[in-house]
ChimeraX commands (.cxc) that place a marker at each C-alpha (Angstrom):
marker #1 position 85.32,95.40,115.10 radius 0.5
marker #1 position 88.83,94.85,115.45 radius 0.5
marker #1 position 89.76,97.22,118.81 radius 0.5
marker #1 position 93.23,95.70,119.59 radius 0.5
marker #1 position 95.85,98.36,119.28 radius 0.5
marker #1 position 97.75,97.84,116.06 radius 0.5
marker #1 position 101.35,97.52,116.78 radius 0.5
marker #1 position 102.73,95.25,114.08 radius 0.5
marker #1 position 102.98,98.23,111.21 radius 0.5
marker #1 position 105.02,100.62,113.52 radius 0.5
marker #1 position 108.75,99.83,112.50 radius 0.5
marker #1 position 109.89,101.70,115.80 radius 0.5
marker #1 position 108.58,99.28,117.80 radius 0.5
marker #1 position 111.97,97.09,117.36 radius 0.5
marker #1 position 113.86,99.82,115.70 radius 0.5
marker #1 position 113.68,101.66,119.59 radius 0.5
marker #1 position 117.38,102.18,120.79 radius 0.5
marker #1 position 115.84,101.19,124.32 radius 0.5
marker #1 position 114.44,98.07,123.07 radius 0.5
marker #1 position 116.12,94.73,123.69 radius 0.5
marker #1 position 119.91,95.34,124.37 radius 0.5
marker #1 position 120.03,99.28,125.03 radius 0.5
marker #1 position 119.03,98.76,129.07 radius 0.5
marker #1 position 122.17,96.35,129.14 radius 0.5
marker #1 position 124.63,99.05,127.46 radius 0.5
marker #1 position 123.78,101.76,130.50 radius 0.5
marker #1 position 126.00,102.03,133.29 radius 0.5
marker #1 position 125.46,101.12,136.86 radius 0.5
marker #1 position 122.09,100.33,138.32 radius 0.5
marker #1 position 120.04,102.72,136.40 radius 0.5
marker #1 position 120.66,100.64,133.31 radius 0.5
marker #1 position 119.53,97.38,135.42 radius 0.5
marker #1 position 116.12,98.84,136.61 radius 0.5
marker #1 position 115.21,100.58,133.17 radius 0.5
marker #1 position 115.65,97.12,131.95 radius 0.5
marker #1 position 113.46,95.69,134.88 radius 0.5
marker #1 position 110.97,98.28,134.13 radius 0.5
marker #1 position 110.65,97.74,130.36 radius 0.5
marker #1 position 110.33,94.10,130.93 radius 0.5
marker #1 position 107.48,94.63,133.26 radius 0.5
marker #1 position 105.51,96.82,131.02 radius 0.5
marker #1 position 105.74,94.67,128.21 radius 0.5
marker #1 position 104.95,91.49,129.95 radius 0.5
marker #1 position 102.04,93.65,131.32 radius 0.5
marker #1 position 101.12,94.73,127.45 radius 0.5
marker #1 position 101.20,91.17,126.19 radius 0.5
marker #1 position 99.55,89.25,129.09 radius 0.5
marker #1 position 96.90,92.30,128.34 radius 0.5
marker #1 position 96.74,91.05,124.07 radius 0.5
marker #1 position 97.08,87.69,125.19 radius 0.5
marker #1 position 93.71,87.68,127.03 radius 0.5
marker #1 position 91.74,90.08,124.70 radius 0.5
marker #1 position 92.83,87.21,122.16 radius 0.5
marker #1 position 91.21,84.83,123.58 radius 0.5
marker #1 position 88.18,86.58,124.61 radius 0.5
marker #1 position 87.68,87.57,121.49 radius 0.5
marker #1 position 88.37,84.06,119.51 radius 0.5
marker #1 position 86.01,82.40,122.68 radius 0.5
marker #1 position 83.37,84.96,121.45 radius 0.5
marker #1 position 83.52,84.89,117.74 radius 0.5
marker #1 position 83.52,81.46,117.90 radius 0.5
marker #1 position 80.60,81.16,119.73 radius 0.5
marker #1 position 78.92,83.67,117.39 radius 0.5
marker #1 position 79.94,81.58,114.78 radius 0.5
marker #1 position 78.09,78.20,116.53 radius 0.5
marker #1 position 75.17,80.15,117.00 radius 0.5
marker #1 position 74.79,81.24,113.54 radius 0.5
marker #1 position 74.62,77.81,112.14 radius 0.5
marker #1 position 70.82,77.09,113.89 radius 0.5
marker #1 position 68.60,76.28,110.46 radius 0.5
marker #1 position 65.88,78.58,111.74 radius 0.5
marker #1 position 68.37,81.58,111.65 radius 0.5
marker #1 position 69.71,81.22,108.65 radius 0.5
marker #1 position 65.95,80.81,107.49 radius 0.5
marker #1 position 64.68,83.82,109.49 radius 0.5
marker #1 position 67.87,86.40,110.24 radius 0.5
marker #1 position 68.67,88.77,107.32 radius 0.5
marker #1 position 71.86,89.32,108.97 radius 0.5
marker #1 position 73.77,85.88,109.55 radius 0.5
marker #1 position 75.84,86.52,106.48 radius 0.5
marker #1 position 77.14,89.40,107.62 radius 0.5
marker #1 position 77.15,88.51,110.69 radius 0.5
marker #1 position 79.23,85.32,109.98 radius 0.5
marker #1 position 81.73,87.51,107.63 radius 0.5
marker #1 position 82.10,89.82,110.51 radius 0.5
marker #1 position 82.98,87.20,113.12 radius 0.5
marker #1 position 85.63,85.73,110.27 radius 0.5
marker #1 position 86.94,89.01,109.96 radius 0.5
marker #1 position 87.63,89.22,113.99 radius 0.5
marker #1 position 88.91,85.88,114.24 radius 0.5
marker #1 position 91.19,86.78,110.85 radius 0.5
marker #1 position 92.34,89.92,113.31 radius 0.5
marker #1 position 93.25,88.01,116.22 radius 0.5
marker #1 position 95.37,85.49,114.89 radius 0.5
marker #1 position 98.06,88.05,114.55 radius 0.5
marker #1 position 98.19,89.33,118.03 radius 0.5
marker #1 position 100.53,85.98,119.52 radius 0.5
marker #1 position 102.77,87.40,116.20 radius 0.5
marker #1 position 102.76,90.96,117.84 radius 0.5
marker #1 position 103.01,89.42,121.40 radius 0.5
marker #1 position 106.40,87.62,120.31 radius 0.5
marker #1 position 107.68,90.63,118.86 radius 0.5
marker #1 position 106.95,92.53,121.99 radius 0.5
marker #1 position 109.15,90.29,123.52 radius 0.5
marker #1 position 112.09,89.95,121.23 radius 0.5
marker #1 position 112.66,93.12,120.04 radius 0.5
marker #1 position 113.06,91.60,116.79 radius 0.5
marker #1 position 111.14,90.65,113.72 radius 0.5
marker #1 position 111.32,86.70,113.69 radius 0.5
marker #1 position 108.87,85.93,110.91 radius 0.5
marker #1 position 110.52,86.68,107.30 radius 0.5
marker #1 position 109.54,88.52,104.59 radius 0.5
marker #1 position 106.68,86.56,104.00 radius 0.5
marker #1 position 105.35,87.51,106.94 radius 0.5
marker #1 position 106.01,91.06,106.92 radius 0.5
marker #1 position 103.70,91.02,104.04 radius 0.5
marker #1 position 101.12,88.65,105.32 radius 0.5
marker #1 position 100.75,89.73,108.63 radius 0.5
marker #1 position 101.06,93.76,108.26 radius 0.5
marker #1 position 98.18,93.33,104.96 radius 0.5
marker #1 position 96.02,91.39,107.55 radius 0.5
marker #1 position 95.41,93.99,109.70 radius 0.5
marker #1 position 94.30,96.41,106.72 radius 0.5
marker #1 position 92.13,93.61,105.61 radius 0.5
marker #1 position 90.23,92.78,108.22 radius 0.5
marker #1 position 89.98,96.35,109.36 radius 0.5
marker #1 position 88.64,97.43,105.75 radius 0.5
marker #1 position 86.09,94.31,105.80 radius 0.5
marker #1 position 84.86,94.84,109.51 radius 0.5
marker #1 position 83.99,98.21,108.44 radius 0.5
marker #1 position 82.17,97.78,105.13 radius 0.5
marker #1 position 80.54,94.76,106.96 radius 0.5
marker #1 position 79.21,97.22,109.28 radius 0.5
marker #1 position 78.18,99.53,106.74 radius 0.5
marker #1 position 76.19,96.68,104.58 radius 0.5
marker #1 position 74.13,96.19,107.94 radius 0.5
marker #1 position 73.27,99.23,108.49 radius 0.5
marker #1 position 71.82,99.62,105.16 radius 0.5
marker #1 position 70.31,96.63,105.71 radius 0.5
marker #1 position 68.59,97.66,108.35 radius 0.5
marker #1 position 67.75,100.84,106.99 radius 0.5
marker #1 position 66.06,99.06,103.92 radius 0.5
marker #1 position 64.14,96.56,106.55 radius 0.5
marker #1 position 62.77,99.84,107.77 radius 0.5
marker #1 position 62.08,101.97,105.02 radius 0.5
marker #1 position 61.13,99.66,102.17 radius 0.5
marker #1 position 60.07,96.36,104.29 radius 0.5
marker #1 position 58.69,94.28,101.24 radius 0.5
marker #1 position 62.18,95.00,98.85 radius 0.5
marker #1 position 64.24,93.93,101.88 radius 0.5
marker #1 position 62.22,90.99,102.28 radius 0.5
marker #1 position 62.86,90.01,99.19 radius 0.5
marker #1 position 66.14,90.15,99.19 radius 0.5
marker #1 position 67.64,86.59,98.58 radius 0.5
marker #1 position 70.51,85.29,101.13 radius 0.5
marker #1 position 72.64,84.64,97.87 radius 0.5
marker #1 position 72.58,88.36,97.06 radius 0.5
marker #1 position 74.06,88.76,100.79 radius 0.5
marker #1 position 76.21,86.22,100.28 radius 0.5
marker #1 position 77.64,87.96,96.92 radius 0.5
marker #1 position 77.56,91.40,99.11 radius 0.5
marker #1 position 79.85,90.12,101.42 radius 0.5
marker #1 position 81.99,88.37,98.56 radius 0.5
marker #1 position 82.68,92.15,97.18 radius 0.5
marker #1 position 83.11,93.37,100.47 radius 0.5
marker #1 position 86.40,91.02,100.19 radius 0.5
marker #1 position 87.23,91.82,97.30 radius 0.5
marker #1 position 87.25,95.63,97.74 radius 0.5
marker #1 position 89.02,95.69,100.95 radius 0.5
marker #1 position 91.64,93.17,99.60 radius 0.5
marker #1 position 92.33,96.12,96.53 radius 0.5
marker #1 position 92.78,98.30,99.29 radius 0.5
marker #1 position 95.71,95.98,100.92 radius 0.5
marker #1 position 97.14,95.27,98.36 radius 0.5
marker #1 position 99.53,98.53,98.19 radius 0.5
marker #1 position 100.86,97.50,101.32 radius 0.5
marker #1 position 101.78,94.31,100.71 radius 0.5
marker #1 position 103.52,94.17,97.81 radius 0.5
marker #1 position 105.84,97.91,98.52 radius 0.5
marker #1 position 106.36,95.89,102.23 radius 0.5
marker #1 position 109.88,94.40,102.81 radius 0.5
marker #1 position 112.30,93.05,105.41 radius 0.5
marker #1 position 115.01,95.57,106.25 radius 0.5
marker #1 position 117.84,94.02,108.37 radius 0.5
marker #1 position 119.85,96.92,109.81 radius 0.5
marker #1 position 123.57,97.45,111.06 radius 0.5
marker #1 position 125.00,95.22,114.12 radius 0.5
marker #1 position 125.06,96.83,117.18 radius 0.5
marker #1 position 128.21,96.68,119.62 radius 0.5
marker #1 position 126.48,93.10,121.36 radius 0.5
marker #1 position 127.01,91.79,117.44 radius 0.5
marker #1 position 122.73,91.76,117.53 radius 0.5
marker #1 position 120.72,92.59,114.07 radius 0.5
marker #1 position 117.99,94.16,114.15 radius 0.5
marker #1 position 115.12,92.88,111.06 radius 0.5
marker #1 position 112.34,95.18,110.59 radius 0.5
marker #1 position 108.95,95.56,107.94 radius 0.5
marker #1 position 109.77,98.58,106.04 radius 0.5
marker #1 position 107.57,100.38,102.98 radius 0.5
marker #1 position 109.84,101.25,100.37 radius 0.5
marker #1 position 107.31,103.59,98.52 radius 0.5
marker #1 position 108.32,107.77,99.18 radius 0.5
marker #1 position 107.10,109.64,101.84 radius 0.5
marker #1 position 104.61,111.44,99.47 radius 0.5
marker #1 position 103.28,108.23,98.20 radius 0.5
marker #1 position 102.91,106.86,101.42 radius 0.5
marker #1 position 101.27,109.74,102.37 radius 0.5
marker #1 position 98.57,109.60,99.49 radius 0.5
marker #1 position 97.85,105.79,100.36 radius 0.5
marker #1 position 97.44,106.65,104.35 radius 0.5
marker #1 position 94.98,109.16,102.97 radius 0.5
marker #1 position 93.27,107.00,100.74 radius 0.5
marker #1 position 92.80,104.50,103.90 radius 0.5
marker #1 position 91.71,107.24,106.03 radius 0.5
marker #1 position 88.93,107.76,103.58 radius 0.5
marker #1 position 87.54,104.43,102.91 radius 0.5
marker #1 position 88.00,103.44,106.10 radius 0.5
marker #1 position 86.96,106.20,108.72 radius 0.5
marker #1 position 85.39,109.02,106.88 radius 0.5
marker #1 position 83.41,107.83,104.04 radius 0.5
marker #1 position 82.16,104.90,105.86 radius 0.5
marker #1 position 81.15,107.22,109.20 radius 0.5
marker #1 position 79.40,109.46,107.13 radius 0.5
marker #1 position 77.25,106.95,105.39 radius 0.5
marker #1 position 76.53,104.82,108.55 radius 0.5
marker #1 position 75.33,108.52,110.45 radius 0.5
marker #1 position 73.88,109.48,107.21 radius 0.5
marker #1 position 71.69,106.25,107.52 radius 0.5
marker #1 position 70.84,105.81,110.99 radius 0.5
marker #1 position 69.88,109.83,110.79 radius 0.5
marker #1 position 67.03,108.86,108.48 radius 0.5
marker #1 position 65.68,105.98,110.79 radius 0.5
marker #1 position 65.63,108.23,113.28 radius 0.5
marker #1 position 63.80,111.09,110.81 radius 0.5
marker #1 position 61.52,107.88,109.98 radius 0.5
marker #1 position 60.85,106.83,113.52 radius 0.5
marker #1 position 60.02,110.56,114.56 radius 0.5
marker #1 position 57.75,110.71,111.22 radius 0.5
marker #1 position 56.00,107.75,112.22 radius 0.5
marker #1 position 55.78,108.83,116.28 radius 0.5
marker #1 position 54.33,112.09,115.18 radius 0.5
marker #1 position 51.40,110.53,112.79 radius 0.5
marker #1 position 50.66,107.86,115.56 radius 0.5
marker #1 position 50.14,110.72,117.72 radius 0.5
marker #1 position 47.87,112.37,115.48 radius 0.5
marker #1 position 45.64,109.01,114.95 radius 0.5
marker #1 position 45.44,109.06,118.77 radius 0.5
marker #1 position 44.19,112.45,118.81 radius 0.5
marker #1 position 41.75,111.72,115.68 radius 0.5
marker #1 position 40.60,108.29,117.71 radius 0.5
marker #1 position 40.44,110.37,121.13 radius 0.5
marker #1 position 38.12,112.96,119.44 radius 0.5
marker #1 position 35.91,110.77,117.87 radius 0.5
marker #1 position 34.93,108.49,120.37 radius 0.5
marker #1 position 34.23,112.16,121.98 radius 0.5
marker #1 position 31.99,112.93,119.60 radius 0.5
marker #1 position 30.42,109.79,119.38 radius 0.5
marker #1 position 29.88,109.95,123.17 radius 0.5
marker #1 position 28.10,113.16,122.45 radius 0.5
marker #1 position 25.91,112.76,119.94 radius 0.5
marker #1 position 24.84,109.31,121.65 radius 0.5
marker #1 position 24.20,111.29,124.91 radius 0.5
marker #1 position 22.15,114.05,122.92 radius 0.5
marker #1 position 20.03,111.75,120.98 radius 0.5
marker #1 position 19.51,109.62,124.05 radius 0.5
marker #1 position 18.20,112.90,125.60 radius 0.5
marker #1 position 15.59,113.53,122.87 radius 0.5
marker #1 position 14.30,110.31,123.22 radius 0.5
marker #1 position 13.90,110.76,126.47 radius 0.5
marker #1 position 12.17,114.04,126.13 radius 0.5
marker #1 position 9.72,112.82,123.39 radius 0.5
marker #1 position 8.42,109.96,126.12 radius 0.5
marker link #1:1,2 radius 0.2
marker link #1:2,3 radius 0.2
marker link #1:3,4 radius 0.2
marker link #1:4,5 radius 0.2
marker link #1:5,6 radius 0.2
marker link #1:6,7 radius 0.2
marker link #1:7,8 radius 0.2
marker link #1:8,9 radius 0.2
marker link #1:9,10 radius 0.2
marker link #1:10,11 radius 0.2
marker link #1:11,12 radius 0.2
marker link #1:12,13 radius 0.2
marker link #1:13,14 radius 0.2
marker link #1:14,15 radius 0.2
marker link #1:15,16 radius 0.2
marker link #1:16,17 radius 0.2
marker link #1:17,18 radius 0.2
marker link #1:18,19 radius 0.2
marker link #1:19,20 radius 0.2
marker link #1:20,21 radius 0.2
marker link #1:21,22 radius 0.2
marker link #1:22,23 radius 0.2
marker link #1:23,24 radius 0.2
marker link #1:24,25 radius 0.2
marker link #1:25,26 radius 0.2
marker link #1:26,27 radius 0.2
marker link #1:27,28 radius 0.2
marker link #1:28,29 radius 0.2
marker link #1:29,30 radius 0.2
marker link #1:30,31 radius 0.2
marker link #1:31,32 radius 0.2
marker link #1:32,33 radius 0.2
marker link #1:33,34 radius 0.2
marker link #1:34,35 radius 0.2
marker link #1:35,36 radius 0.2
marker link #1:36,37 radius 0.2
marker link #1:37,38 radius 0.2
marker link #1:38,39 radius 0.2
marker link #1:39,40 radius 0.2
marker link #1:40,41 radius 0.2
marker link #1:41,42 radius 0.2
marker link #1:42,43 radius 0.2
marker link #1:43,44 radius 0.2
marker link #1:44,45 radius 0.2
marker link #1:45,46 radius 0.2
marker link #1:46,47 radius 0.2
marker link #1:47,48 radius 0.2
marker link #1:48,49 radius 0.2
marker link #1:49,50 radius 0.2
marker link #1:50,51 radius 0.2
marker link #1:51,52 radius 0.2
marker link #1:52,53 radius 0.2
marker link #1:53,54 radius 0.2
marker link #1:54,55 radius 0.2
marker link #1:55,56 radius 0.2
marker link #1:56,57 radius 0.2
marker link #1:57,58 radius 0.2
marker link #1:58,59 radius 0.2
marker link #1:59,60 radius 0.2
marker link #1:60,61 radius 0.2
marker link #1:61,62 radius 0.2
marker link #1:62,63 radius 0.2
marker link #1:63,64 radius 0.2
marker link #1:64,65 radius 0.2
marker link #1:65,66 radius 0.2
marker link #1:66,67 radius 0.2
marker link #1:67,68 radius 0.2
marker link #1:68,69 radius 0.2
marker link #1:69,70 radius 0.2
marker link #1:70,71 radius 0.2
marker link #1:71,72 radius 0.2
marker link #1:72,73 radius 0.2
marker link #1:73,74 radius 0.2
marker link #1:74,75 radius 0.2
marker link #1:75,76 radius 0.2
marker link #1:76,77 radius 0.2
marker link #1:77,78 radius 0.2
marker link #1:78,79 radius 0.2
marker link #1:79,80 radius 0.2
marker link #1:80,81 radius 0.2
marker link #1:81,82 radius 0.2
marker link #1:82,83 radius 0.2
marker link #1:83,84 radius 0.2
marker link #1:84,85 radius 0.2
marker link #1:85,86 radius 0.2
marker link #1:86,87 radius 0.2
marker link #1:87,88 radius 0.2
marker link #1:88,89 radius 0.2
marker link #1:89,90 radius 0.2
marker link #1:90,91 radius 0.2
marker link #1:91,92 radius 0.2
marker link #1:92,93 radius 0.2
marker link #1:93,94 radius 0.2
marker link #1:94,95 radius 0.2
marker link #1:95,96 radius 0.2
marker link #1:96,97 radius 0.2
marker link #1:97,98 radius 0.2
marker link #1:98,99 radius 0.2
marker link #1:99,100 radius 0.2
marker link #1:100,101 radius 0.2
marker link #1:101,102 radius 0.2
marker link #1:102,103 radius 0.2
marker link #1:103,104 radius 0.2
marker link #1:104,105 radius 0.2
marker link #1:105,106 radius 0.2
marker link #1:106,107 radius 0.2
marker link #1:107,108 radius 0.2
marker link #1:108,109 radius 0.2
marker link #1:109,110 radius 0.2
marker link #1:110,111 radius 0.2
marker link #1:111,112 radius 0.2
marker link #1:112,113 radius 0.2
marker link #1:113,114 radius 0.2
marker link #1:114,115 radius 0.2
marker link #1:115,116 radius 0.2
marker link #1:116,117 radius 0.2
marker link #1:117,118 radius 0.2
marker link #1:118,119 radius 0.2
marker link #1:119,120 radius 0.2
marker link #1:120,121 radius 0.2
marker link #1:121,122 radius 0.2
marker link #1:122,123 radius 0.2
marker link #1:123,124 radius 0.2
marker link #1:124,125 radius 0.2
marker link #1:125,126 radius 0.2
marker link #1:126,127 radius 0.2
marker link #1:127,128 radius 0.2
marker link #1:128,129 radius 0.2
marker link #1:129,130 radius 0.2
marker link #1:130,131 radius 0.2
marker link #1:131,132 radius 0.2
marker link #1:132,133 radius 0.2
marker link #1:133,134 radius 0.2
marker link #1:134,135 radius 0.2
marker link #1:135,136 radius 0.2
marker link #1:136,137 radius 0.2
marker link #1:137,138 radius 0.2
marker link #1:138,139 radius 0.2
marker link #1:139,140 radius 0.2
marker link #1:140,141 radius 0.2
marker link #1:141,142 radius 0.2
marker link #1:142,143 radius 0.2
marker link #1:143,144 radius 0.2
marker link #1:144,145 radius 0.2
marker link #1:145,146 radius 0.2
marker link #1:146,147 radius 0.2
marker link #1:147,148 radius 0.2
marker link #1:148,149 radius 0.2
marker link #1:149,150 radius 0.2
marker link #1:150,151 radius 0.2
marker link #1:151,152 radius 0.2
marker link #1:152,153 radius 0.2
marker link #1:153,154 radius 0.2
marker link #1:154,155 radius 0.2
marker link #1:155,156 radius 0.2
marker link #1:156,157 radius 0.2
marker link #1:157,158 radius 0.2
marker link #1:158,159 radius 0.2
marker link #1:159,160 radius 0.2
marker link #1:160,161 radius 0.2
marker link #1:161,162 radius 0.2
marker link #1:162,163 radius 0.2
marker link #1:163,164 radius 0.2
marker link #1:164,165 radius 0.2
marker link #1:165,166 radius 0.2
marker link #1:166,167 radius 0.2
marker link #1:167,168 radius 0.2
marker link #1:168,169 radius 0.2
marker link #1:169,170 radius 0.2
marker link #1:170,171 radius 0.2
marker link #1:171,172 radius 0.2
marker link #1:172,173 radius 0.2
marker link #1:173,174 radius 0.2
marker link #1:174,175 radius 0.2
marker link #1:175,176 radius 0.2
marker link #1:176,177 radius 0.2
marker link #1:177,178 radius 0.2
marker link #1:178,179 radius 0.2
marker link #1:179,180 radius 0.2
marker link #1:180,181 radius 0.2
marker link #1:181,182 radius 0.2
marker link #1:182,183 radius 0.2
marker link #1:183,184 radius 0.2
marker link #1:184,185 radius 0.2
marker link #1:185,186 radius 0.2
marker link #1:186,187 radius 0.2
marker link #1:187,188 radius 0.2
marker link #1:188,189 radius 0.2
marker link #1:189,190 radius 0.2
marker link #1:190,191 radius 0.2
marker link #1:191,192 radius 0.2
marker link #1:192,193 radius 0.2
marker link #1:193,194 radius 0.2
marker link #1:194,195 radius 0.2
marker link #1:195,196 radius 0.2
marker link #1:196,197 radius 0.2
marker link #1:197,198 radius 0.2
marker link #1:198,199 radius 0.2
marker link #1:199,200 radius 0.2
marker link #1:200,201 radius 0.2
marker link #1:201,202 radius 0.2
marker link #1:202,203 radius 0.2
marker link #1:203,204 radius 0.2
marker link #1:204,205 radius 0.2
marker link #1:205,206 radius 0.2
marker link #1:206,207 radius 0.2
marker link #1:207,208 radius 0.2
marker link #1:208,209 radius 0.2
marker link #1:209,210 radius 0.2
marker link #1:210,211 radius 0.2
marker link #1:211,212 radius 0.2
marker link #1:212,213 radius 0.2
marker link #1:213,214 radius 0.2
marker link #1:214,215 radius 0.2
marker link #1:215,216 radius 0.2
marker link #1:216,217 radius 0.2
marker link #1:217,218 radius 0.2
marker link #1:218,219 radius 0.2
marker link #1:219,220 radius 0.2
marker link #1:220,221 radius 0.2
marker link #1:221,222 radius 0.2
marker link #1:222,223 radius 0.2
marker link #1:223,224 radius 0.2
marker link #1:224,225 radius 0.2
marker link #1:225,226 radius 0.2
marker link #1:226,227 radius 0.2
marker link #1:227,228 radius 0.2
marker link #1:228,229 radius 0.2
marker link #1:229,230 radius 0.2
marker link #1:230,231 radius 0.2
marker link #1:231,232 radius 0.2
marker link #1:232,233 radius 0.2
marker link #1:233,234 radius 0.2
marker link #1:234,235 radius 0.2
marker link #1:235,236 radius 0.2
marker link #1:236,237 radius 0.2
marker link #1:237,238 radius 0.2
marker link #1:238,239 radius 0.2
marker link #1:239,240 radius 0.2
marker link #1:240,241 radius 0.2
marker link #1:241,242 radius 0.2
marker link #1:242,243 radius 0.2
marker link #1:243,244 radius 0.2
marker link #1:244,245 radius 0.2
marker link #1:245,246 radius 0.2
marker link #1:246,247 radius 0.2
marker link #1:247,248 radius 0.2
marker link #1:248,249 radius 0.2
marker link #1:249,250 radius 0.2
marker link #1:250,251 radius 0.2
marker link #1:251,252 radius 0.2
marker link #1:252,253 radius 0.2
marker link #1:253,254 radius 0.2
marker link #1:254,255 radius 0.2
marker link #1:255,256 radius 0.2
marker link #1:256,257 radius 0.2
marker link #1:257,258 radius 0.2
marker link #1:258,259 radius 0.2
marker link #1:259,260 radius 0.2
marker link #1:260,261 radius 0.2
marker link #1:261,262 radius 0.2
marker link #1:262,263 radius 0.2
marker link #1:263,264 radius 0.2
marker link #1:264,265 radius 0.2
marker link #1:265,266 radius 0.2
marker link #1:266,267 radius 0.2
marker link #1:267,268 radius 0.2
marker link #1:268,269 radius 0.2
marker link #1:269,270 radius 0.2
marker link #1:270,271 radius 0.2
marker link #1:271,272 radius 0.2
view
């Protein structure tokens, strides 16, 4: 799952009248050590993204070596999804060096283009890690409650799962990157412009497509992942309950074989 914070789609980040020149424009010292201070803490943030990067690209990656062994692709009913889900990561954290470098300059550096490349990626991955993770839990909710079907199931029908997975999530992006634009705002007294990604839609449609995300990507997809793992668990206690009843049906026989052994063994001996 993509956990890095998402910074890149909040225009205030280099809109911020403290952000790049404001500390200089202060008088005296206080001006000097706000600036000191706001360089620290964003050195501190992107050191911070810089190493979750590459922890996570060191990780996918080797997720992604590991799922190429023959006898898992054979065996595992999961490497597509697996392999899609690792893609979608990797997809993720090629933007964070973007959002590092726009920590640091206060400034949108990378066009147009990539106002609309690199904000959609973030809604794209996110909306594909989640149905990803949705897909595998009804996988493994099939595995459990109809074994043979999911057995049966071919790797191309994963394989064309995980295409629509794509497909749907990039419907979902798509909004947002074609109402996205670059904005270049007023020159401040230094003579500096200031470039920020902007949504040109209206507050009220912006509002219905936030909504809309909330809803295919938090709510409808939480409820149908609790809604499945509550009926493995419903399954698991089903089947702990009638193995405890086959114990107690086992326990009592051998009882009553034991008995009736003992009392016919007695009559024979009371015959001799």
């Amino acid at each position: 799952m993509n956990c890095t914070p998402n910074v890149t789609i909040t225009p205030q980040l280099v809109l911020s009248p403290g952000a790049g020149d404001g500390g200089s424009q202060e008088s005296g010292g206080g001006g000097g050590g706000g600036g000191n201070g706001g360089l620290w803490v964003t050195s501190l943030l992107g050191a911070t993204l810089m190493i979750m990067c590459a922890m996570g690209v060191a990780g996918n990656t080797y997720t992604l070596i590991i799922t190429r062994s023959a006898a898992l692709r054979r065996t595992g009913s999961m490497y597509v999804y697996i392999v899609n889900l690792a893609l979608a990561d990797l997809l993720y954290l090629s933007t964070i060096p973007f959002v590092v470098c726009t920590y640091f300059a206060h400034d949108w550096l990378f066009g147009e283009a990539g106002c609309r490349i690199l904000l959609s990626l973030d809604l794209l991955t996110m909306h594909a890690s989640v149905f990803i993770l949705v897909a595998m839990s009804l996988e493994r909710y099939r595995a459990v409650a109809r074994p043979f079907s999911a057995h049966r199931s071919s790797s191309r029908r994963r394989k064309l799962m995980a295409g629509i997975i794509w497909g749907v999530a990039f419907v979902l992006t798509l909004p947002m990157m074609v109402m996205i634009r670059l904005r270049v705002g007023k020159p401040t007294a230094a003579g500096l412009v200031k470039r920020i990604c902007f949504p040109t839609w209206t507050p009220e449609a912006f509002k219905a497509y936030i909504t809309v995300l909330f809803l295919t990507s938090v709510l409808v997809p939480g409820l149908v992942i609790v809604g499945l793992y509550v009926g493995l668990a419903r399954r698991y206690w089903a089947v702990q309950a009638s193995l405890g009843a086959l114990s107690g049906f086992i326990v009592y026989y051998l009882l009553y074989a034991y008995s009736l052994f003992t009392l016919q063994a007695l009559m024979m001996n009371s015959e001799l």
